[in-house]
BADO-755897 format. One record per residue (C-alpha): residue in three letters; x, y, z. Coordinates in Angstrom, 2 decimals, always signed. Each point is the difference from the previous one (the first is absolute). Example, Ala and Ser with C-alpha at 12.3 -4.5 7.8 and 13.67 -1.06 7.14 Angstrom:
2
resn; px; py; pz
ALA; +12.30; -4.50; +7.80
SER; +1.37; +3.44; -0.66
//
This chain:
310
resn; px; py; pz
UNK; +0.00; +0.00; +0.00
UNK; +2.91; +2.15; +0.48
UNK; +1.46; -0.87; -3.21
UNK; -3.56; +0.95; -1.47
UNK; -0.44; +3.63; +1.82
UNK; +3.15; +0.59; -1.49
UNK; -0.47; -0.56; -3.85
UNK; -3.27; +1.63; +0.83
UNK; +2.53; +2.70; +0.64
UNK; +1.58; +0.13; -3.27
UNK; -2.70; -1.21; -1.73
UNK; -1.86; +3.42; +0.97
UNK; +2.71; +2.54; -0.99
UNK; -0.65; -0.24; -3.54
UNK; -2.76; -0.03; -2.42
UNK; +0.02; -3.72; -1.20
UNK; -2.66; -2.20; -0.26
UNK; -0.54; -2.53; +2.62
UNK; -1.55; -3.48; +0.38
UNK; -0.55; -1.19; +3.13
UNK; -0.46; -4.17; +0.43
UNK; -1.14; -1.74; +3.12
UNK; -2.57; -2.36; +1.17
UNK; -3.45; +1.32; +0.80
UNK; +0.03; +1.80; +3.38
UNK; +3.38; +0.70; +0.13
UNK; -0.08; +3.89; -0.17
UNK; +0.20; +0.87; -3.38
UNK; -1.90; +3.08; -0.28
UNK; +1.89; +1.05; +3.55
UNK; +3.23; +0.24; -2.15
UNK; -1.46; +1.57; -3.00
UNK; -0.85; +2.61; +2.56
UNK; +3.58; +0.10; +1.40
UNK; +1.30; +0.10; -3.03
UNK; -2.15; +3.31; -0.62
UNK; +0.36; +1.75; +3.14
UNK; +4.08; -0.54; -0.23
UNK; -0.42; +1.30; -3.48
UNK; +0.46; +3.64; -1.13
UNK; -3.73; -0.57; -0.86
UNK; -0.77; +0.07; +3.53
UNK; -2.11; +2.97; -0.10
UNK; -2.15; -0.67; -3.01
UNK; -2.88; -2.34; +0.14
UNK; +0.46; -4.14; -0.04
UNK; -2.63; -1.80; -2.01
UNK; -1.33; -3.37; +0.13
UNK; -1.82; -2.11; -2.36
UNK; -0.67; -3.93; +0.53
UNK; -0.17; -1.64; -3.75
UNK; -1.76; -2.78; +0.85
UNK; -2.54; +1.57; +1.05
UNK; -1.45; +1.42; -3.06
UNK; -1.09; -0.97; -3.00
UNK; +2.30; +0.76; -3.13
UNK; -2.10; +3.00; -1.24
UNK; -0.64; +1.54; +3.29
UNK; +3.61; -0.31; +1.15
UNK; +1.17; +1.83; -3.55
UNK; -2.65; +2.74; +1.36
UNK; +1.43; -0.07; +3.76
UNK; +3.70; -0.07; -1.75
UNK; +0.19; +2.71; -2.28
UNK; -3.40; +2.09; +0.05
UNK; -2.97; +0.24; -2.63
UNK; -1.32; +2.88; -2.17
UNK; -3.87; +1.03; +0.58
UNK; -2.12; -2.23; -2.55
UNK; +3.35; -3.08; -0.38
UNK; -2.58; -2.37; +0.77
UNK; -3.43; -0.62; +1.28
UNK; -0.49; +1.42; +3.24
UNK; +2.94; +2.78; -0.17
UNK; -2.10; +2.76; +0.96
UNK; +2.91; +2.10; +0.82
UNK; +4.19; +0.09; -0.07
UNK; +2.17; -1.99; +2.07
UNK; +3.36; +0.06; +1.08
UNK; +2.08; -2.92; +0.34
UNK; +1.89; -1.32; +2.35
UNK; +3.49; +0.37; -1.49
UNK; -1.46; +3.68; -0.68
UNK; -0.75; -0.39; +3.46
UNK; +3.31; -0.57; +1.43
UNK; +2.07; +2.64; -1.78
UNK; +2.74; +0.63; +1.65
UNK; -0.26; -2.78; +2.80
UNK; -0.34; -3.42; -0.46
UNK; -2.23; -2.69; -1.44
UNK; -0.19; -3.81; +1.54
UNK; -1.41; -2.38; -2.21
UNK; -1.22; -2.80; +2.05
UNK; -0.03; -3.81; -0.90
UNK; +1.58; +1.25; -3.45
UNK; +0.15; -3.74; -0.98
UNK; -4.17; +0.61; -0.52
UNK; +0.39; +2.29; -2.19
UNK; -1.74; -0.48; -3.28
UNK; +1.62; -1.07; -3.50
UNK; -2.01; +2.21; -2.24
UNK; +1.37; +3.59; +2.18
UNK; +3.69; -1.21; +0.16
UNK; +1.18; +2.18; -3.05
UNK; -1.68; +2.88; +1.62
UNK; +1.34; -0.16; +3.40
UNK; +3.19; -1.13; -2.22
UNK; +0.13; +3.46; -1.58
UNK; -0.72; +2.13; +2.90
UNK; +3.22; -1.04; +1.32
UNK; +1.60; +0.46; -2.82
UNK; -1.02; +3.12; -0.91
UNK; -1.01; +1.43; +3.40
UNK; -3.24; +1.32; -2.05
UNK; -3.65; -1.32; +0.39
UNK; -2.89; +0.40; -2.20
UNK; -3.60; -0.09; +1.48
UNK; -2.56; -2.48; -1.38
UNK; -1.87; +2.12; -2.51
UNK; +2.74; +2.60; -0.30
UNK; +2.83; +1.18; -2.59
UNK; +1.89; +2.29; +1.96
UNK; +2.95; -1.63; +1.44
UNK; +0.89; +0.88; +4.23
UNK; +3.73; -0.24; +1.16
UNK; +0.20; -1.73; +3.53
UNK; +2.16; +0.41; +2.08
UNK; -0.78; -3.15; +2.55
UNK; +2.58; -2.70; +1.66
UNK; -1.67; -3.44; -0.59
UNK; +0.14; -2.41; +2.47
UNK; -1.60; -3.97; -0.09
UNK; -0.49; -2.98; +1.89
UNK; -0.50; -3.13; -0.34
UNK; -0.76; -3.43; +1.70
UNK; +0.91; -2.43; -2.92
UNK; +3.25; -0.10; -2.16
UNK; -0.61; +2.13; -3.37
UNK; +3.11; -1.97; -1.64
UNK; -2.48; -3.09; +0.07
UNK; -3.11; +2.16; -1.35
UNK; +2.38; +0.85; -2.81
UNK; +0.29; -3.06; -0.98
UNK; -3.24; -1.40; +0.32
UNK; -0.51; +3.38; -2.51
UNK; -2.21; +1.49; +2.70
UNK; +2.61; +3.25; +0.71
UNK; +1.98; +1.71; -2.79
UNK; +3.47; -0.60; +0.69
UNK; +0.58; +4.12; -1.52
UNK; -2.03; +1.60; +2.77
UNK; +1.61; -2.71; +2.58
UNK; +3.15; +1.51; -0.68
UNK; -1.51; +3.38; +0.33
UNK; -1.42; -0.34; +3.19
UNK; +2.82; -2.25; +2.07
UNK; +2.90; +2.66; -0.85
UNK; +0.40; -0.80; +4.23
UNK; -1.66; -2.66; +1.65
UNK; -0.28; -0.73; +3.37
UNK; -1.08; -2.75; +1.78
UNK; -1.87; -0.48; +3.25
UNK; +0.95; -2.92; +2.25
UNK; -2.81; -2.39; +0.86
UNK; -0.95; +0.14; +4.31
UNK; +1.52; -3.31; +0.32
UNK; +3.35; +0.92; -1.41
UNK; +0.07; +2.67; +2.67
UNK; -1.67; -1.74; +3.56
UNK; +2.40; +2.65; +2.05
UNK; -2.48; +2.16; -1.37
UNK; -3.55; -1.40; +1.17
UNK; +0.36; +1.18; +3.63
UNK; +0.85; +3.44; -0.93
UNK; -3.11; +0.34; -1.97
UNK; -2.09; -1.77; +2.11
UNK; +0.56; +2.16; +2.63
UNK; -0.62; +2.96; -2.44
UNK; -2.66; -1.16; -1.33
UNK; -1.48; -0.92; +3.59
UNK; +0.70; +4.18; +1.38
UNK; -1.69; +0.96; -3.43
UNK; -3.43; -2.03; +0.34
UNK; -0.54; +0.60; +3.92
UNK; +0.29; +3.87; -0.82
UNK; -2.40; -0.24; -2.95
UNK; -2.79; -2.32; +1.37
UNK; +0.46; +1.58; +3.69
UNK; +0.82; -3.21; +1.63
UNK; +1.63; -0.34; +3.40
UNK; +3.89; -0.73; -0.54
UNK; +0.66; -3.25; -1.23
UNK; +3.20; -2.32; +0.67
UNK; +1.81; -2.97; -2.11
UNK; +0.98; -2.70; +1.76
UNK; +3.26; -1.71; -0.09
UNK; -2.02; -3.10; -1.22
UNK; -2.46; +1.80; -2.63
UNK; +3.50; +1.51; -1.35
UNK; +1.05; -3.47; -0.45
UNK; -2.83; -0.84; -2.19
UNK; +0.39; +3.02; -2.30
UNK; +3.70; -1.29; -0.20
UNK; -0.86; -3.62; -1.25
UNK; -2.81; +1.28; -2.21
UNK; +1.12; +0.22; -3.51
UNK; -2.19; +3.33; -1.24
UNK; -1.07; -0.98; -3.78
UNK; -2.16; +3.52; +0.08
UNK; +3.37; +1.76; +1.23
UNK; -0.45; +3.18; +2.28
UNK; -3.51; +0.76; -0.93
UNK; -0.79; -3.73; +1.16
UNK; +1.94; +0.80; +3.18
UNK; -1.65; +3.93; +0.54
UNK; -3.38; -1.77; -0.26
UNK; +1.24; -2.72; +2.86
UNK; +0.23; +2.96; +2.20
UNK; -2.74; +1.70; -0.52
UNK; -2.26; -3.26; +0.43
UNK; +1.82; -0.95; +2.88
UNK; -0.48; +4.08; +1.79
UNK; -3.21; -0.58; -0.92
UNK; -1.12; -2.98; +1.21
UNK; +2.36; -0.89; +2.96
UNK; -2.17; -0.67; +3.39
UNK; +3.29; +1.68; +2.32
UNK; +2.80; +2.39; -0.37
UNK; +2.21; -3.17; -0.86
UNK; +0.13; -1.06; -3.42
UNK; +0.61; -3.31; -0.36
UNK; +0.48; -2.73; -2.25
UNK; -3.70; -0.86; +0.10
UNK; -0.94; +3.13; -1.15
UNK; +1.79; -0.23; -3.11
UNK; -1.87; -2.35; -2.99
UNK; +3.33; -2.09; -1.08
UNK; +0.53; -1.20; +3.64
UNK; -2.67; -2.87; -0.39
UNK; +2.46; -1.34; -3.16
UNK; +3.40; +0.24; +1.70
UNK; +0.01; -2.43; +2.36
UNK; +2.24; -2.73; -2.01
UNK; +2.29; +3.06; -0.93
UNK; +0.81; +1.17; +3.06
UNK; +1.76; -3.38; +0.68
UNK; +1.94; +0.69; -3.52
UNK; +3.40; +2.58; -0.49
UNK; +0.39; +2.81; +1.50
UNK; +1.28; +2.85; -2.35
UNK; +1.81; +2.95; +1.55
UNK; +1.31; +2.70; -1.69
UNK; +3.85; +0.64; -1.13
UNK; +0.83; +2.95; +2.19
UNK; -1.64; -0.89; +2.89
UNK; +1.24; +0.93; +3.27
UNK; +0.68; -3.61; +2.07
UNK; -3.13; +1.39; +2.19
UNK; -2.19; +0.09; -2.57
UNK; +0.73; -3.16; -1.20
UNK; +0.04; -2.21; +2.97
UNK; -3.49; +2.32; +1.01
UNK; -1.02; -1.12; -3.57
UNK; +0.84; -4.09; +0.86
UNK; -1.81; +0.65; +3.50
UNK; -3.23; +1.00; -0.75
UNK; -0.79; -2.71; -2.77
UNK; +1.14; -2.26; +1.69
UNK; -2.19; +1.28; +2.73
UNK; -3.09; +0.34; -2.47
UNK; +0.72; -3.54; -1.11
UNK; -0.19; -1.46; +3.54
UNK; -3.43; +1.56; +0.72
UNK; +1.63; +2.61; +1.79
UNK; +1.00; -2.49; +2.62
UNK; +3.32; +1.46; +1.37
UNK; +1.19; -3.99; +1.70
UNK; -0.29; -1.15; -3.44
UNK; +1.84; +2.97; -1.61
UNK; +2.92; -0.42; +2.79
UNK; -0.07; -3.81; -0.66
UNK; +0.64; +0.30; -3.60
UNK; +2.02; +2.82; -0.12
UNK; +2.59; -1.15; +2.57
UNK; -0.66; +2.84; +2.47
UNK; -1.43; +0.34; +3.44
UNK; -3.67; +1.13; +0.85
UNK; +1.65; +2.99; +1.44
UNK; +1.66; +0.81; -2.27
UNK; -2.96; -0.14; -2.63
UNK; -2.24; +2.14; +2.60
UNK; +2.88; +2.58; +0.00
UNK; +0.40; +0.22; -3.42
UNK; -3.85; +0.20; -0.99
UNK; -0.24; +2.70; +2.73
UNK; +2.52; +2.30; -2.00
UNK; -1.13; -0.38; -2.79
UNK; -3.62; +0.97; +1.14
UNK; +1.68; +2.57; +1.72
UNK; +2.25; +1.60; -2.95
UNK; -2.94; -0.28; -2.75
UNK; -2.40; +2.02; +2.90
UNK; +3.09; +2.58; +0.56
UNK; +0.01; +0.44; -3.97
UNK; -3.44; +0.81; +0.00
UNK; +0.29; +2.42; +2.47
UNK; +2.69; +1.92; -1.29
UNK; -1.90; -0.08; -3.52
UNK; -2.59; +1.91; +1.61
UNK; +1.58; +2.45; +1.70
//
């Protein structure tokens, strides 16, 4: 993620097109926005249009702007999106969806920086970064003659890719938390706590639907928690990892020796049924010793919390 905030970086200082590739619920359009705001864009306006949402005449309309009378229904002029976003920046979402037929078009905007409305003759010079995402590889759409490979070239000047959630676990914590602070302030919910062992689970889950998939974990669990403790039972992938728990543990490289024997700790706790004999039995340790432990750790996460708030 580092390495990503920093080609973000780059990426932003110059004018280039940009295609950003990732897995659904990754973040895309949260670096298309980076990449704006670090731009020298920054103060003109960022425009978004999803292209698989529309149909192909209605996103040619949304996309570069109609004369009054184009078409049945045009009661009156409208301005287009790349019109739109002079001067800022335009994010094409799920550009992989966009259709055949209006390839050329968007094909020559690029090229020529110029639009011309549906219905119109007079050509308008843009002046509009582009900026796209998409969930599926365009190299494959190429061949399967789906995307022309001209306007692929066009658009991925600079890609950048998103990790995944599960290439990143030291990361599901963190934005837990976050996302924890951010839905007890918005539904007005008494303050709500992770457990050590409802950590655990997030850890072993492997997140298909990414960060949305783990932002709408939260918010279920704020929601419908019974106490101020939220624990593994309040999450909805805790009735299917049972077995796992039992399987590898995966802790981060970097990790402070802390971290990772708090890491081995609690699932092996959550595996035992939270039975601390059986967690000193198998781990080699005394009962003490696993009170102790637990205690801190209960202890340090409340102390972080704390501190957040103040």
């Amino acid at each position: 993620m580092l390495r990503l905030a920093a080609t973000i970086a780059r990426v932003a200082a110059s004018d280039a097109t940009v295609l950003i590739r990732g897995e659904t619920g990754t973040g895309k359009e949260l670096v298309a926005h980076a990449v704006h705001e670090l731009s020298r864009r920054h103060d003109g306006p960022f425009v978004a249009l999803n292209c698989a949402a529309l149909s192909t005449s209605l996103l040619e309309s949304e996309l570069f702007g109609h004369e009054k009378g184009a078409f049945t229904g045009a009661s009156h002029e409208r301005i287009g999106h790349f019109e739109l976003a002079d001067g800022g920046t335009l994010l094409l979402d799920d550009i992989a969806q966009f259709p055949v037929a209006l390839q050329p078009k968007l094909l020559r905007a690029i090229q020529e920086r110029e639009i011309i409305p549906i219905g119109g003759h007079e050509r308008t010079k843009i002046d509009t970064r582009l900026v796209t995402t998409t969930n599926v590889d365009l190299q494959e759409e190429m061949i399967a003659g789906r995307f022309r490979d001209d306007l692929y070239y066009r658009l991925c000047v600079v890609e950048v890719v998103v990790p995944p959630l599960r290439d990143r676990p030291g990361d599901i914590a963190l934005l837990a938390r976050h996302f924890l602070q951010m839905y007890v302030c918005r539904h007005g919910t008494e303050p709500r706590r992770l457990t050590q062992e409802a950590v655990a689970v997030l850890y072993d889950y492997n997140w298909p639907g990414n960060v949305r998939e783990l932002q709408n974990t939260i918010e279920r669990a704020v929601l419908l928690s019974t106490s101020t403790d939220i624990r593994p039972q309040d999450l909805p992938m805790y009735e299917h990892a049972g077995p796992d728990l039992m399987g590898p543990i995966r802790v981060s490289i970097g990790s402070t020796w802390r971290e990772a024997e708090q890491t081995v700790l609690i699932r092996t706790y959550e595996a035992c049924g939270r039975n601390k004999t059986t967690t000193a039995r198998m781990l080699g340790l005394s009962l003490r010793t696993i009170r102790k432990k637990l205690n801190s750790y209960e202890e340090a996460d409340c102390g972080a919390k704390d501190t957040s708030i103040r």
